[in-house]
Every structure is written in structure tokens, then in C-alpha cells.
N, C-alpha and C positions, 0 to 999 in steps of 0.2 A: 504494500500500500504506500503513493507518494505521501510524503509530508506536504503540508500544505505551506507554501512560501509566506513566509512572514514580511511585515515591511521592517526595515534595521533602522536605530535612530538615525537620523541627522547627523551625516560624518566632518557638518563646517567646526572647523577653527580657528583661532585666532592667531592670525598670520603672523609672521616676526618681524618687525619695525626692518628697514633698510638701512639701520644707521641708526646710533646710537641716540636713546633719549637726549641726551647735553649737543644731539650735532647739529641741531640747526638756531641754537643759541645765537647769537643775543636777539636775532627778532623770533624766535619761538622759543622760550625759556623750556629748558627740561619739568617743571613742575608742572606746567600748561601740557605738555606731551604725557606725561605719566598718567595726569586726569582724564586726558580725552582719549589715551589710548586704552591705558588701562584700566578706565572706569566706563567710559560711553562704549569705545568700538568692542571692545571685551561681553561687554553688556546686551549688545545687537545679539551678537553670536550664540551667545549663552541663552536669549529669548528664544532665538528662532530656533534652537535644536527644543526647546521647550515644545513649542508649537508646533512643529514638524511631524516630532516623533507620534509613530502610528497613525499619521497622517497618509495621502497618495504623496507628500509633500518628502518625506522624509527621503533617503539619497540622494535627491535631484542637485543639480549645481543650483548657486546662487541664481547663477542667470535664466534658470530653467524656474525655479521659483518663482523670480520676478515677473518674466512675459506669462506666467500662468496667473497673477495675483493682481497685475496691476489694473486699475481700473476697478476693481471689485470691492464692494463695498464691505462685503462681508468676510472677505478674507486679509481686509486691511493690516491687520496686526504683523501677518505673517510677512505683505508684501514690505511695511515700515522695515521691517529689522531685516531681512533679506538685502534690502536695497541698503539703506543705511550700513549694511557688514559690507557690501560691494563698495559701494560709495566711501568707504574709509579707506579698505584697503588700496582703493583706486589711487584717492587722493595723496595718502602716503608717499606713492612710489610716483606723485605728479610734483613731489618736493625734491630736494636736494643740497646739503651743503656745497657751497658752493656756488648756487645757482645762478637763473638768470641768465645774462649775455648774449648770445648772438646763437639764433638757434640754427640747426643743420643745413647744410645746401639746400636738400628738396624738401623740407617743411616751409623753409624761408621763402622760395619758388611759390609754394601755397599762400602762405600768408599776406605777399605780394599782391597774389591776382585775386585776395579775397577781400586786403582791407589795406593797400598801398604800399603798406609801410610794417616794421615788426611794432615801431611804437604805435602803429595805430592801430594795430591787433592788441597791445598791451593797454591801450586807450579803453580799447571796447568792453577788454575782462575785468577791466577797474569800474567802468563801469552798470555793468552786470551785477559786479561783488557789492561796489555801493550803494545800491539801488532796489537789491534784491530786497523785499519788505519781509520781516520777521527774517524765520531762522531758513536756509538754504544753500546753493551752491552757484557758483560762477564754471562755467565750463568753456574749452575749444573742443569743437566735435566735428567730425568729416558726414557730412548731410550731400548723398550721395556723393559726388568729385568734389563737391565747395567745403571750405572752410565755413564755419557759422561761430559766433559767441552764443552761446545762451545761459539764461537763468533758470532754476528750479528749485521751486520752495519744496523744505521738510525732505523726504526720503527721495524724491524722485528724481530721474536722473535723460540723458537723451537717451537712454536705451528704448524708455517708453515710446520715444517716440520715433524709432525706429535710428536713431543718428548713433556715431560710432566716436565714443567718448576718446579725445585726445590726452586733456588732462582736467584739473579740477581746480577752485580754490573753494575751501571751505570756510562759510559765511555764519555756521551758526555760531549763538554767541560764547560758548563754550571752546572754541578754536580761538578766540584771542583775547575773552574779557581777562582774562586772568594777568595779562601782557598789556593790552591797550587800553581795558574800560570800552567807553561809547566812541573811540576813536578806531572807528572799522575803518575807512582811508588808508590812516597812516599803516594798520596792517597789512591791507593789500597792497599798498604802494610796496612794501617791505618785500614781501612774501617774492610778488613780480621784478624789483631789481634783483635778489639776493637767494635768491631758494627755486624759484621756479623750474623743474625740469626738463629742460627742452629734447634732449636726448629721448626720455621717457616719451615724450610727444611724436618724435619722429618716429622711433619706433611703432606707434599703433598707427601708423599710415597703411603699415601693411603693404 
């Protein structure tokens, strides 16, 4: 007689920082990374295997989670922390000591024929980050061949809408009250000369 296949929890975890807590000091202070990493994105993770388990939900990759959830009203809980565990670990690896500068020949090519200039692609995602209302994200995302900047409040992200996330800046207030206060500008200004990773960027051109 077959056994009957069970579903196995939720096998997401919590990814390992790319760099050390203290390395993107002094504009992301290591005690602001400890909290957001190891208290919020920790947090996602730990929800959604909650929710997952014994669900149709439980194995699935994050991203099979999310195009299953989003939009739905009654599976919101699952798709918040799903997205929100995506959206950290994204964002992470959309940072960098070091950052900033002059980003790759063929992203540069892109950013060119989408908004002139690299400043005015860094124009756009400052302003997306400063404008975004309440808590969310500033993004560059490949929206078929073009370049796009967009905003997305709370967990959601361009995946939803079908675009192909390049990189991130995260806008809740939890990513830089602890550092800035109500001065969100001066973080993203920071973040975009000093940390931004453009390498990471080119890369997902794919």
C-alpha cells in the first residue's frame, strides 16, 4: 500500500547578510542592520514557514508563493511575508560597501536610452524613495527591454507586476529611522552615492 504524500514545512530561511553587519557603516550603522535584519527580515521568514506549513503553500519558492498570493485578499498574510522575505533578501544584495559610482558598460547603455543620464536614473530613484507615502520600496526594474523606476508601498514589489527587479532601496521606516529620524532624503541620497550596487544591477539584466 503507497503512503500517502504528505506536504513538508516551508524549507525558507534566513539568508546570510553579504557583508558584515558594521560594512556599510557610517551611512547604515551596524545596530540599524542587526534590527532590520535580525528582527524584521528574520521575522518575515519565520511567519511565512508558520503559515505555509501544511498548506499547498509549503515547499514552493518564495516567488512561486508570491504570483500564487498576490492580489488575494484572503491569502494576504502569506503573500506580506513571502514578498517582504524576497524583498529583503533582494534589497541586501542591491547594497554594497563601497558603492555607488559608475555603473557597468551595458546597464549604463540602458540607463542612457531610458532616463539620459546615470544621474538622472539616480534622480528618479530618489525620487520614488522620497515620495513613496508611508512604508515601501524605490526600485530599477527591466519592464520588458526599458529601464522603469518604480514605487511600491508595504510588501509589494515589480514582480507583481510582471517587471524584472534590478535593484531596491528600502523606504520603510525601520531601514533608516534609527540613523536618520524623519530625514529619508538624506538616507537615500547616502545609500545612492555610497552603497548602491550597480554590479548586482547588471547582473539581473540577464
Amino acid at each position: 500500500m503507497k503512503k500517502k504524500k504528505t506536504i513538508s514545512a516551508a524549507p525558507h530561511v534566513l539568508q546570510a547578510l553579504p557583508y558584515a553587519q558594521s560594512a556599510l557603516a557610517p551611512v547604515i550603522s551596524a545596530n540599524t542592520i542587526g534590527f532590520h535584519y535580525g528582527k524584521h527580515h528574520k521575522g518575515y521568514v519565520e511567519n511565512l514557514n508558520k503559515l505555509a506549513a501544511g498548506t499547498k503553500f509549503a515547499g514552493l519558492t518564495l516567488e512561486e508563493i508570491i504570483s500564487a498570493t498576490a492580489g488575494k485578499a484572503d491569502k494576504a498574510a502569506i503573500f506580506n511575508n513571502a514578498s517582504q522575505a524576497w524583498n529583503h533578501a533582494f534589497c541586501w544584495r542591491s547594497l554594497t560597501p563601497k558603492g555607488g559610482g559608475e555603473p557597468p558598460a551595458a546597464l549604463k547603455l540602458k540607463i542612457r536610452a531610458a532616463f539620459g543620464t546615470v544621474k538622472g536614473c539616480k534622480m528618479e530613484l530618489a525620487t520614488a524613495a522620497t515620495t513613496q507615502f508611508g512604508s515601501g520600496w524605490a526600485w530599477l526594474a527591466l519592464d520588458g527591454g526599458k529601464l522603469k523606476v518604480v514605487k511600491t508601498g508595504n510588501a509589494d514589489s515589480p514582480l507583481t507586476r510582471g517587471m524584472k527587479p534590478l535593484l531596491t532601496i528600502d523606504v520603510w521606516e525601520h531601514a533608516y529611522y534609527p540613523d536618520y529620524q524623519n530625514r529619508r532624503a538624506d538616507y537615500v541620497d547616502a545609500v545612492l552615492e555610497k552603497l548602491i550596487n550597480w554590479d548586482f544591477a547588471a547582473g539581473n539584466l540577464g
